[in-house]
C-alpha positions as CSV (number, residue, x, y, z in Angstrom):
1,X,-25.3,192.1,88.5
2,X,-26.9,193.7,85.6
3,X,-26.7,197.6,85.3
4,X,-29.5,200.1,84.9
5,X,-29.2,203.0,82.2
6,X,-32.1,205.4,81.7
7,X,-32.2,206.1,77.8
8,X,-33.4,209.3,76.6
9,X,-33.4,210.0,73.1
10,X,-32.6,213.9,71.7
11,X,-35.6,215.7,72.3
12,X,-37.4,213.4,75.0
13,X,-35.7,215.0,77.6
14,X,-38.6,217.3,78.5
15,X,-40.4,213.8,79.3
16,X,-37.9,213.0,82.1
17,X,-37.5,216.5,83.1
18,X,-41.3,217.7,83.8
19,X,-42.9,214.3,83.3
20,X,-40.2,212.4,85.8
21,X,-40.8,209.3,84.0
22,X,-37.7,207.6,81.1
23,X,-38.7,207.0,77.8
24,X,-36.2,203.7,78.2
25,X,-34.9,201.5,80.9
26,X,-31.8,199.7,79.8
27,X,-31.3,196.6,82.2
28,X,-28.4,194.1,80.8
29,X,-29.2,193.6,77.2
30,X,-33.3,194.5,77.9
31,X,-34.8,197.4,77.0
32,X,-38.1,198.4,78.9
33,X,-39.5,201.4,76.7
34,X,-42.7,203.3,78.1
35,X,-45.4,204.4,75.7
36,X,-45.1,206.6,73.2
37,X,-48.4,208.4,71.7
38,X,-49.1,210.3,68.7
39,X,-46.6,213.7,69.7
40,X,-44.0,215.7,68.1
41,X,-41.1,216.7,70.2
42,X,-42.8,219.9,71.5
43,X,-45.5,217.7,72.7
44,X,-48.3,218.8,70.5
45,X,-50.6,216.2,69.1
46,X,-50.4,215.2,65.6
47,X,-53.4,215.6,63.3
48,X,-55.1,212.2,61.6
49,X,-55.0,208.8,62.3
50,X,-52.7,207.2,60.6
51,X,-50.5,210.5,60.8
52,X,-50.6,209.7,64.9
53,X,-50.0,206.1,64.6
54,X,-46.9,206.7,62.7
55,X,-45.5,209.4,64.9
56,X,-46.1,206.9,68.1
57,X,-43.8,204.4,66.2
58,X,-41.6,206.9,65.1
59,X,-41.2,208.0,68.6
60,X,-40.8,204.3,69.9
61,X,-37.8,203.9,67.1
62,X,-36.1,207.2,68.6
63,X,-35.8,205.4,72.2
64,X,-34.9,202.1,70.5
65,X,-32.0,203.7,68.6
66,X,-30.7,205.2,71.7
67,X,-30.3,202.8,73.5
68,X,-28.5,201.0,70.4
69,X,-31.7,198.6,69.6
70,X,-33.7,198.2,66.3
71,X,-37.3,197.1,65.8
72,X,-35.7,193.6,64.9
73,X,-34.5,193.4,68.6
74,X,-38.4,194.8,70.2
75,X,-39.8,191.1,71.4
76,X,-42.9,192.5,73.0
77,X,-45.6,195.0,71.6
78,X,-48.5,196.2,73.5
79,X,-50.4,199.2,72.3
80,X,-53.8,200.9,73.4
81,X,-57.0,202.3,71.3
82,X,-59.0,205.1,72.8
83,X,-62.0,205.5,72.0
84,X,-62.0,202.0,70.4
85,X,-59.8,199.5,68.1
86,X,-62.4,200.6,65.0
87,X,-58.6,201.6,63.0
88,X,-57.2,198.8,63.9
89,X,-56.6,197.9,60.1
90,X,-54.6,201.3,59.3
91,X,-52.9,200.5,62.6
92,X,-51.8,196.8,61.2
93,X,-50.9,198.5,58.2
94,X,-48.6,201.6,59.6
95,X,-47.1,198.8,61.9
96,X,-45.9,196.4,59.5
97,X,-44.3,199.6,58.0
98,X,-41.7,199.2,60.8
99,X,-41.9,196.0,61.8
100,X,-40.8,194.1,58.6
101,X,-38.3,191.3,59.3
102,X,-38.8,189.7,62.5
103,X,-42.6,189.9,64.5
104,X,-42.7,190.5,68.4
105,X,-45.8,189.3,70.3
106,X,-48.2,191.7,70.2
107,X,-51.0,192.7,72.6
108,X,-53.6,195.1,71.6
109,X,-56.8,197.3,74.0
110,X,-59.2,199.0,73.7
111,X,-59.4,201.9,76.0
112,X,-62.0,204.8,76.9
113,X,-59.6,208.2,76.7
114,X,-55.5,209.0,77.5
115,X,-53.8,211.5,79.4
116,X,-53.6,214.2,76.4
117,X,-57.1,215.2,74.6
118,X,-56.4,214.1,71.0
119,X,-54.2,211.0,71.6
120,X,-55.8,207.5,70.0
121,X,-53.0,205.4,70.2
122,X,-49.7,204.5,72.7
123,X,-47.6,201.8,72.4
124,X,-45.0,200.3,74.5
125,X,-42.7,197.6,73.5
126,X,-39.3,195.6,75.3
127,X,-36.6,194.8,73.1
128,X,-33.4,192.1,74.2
129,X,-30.4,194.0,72.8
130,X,-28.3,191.9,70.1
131,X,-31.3,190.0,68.3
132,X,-30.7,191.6,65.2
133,X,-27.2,191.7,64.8
């Protein structure tokens, strides 16, 4: 029977603390991360589009590396536009930035507003530990 492991990378764990929620789920070799947006570490919103897309992926790499995973292992992308996909080009670009080897499904929406004033962008993603190696 597969075990779960929460993952949560340095400086996330204010997310499990006050939000109650993990940045990853470790089941067996599968990684369930939750969305990342466009914050630093002390929760403030980064400035500029493609500034926000990149910290959101950023973020996403931090729970992948903790958990021992790499963006060649991330199977599954999903990520969400508020107030509209009208970036969706500087998002394609900022995303290939990480994603540069081996391409995950990808699932993109447009959405009215987030949780946070200020956030445009979350993604989530699922990696299967041991693709990349």
């Amino acid at each position: 029977m597969p075990s779960r492991k929460v993952i949560i990378p340095e400086g996330m764990e204010n997310i499990y603390d006050t939000y109650h929620y993990a940045p990853g789920i470790l089941v067996g070799d599968t990684l369930y991360c939750s969305g990342q947006v466009g914050r630093d570490a002390n929760l403030n919103v980064v400035e500029g589009v493609e500034a926000q897309y990149t910290q959101a992926f950023e973020n996403m790499g931090k729970v992948l590396a903790a958990a021992g995973a790499g963006w060649d292992d991330v199977v599954e992308l999903e990520s969400w536009f508020a107030p509209d996909m009208g970036n969706l080009k500087t998002f394609m670009e900022v995303k290939d930035r990480f994603f540069t080897n081996l391409y995950p499904t990808w699932t993109g929406f447009g959405v009215p507003s987030f949780s946070m004033p200020g956030i445009i962008v979350e993604i989530k993603c699922k990696a299967i530990l041991g693709l990349s190696s």
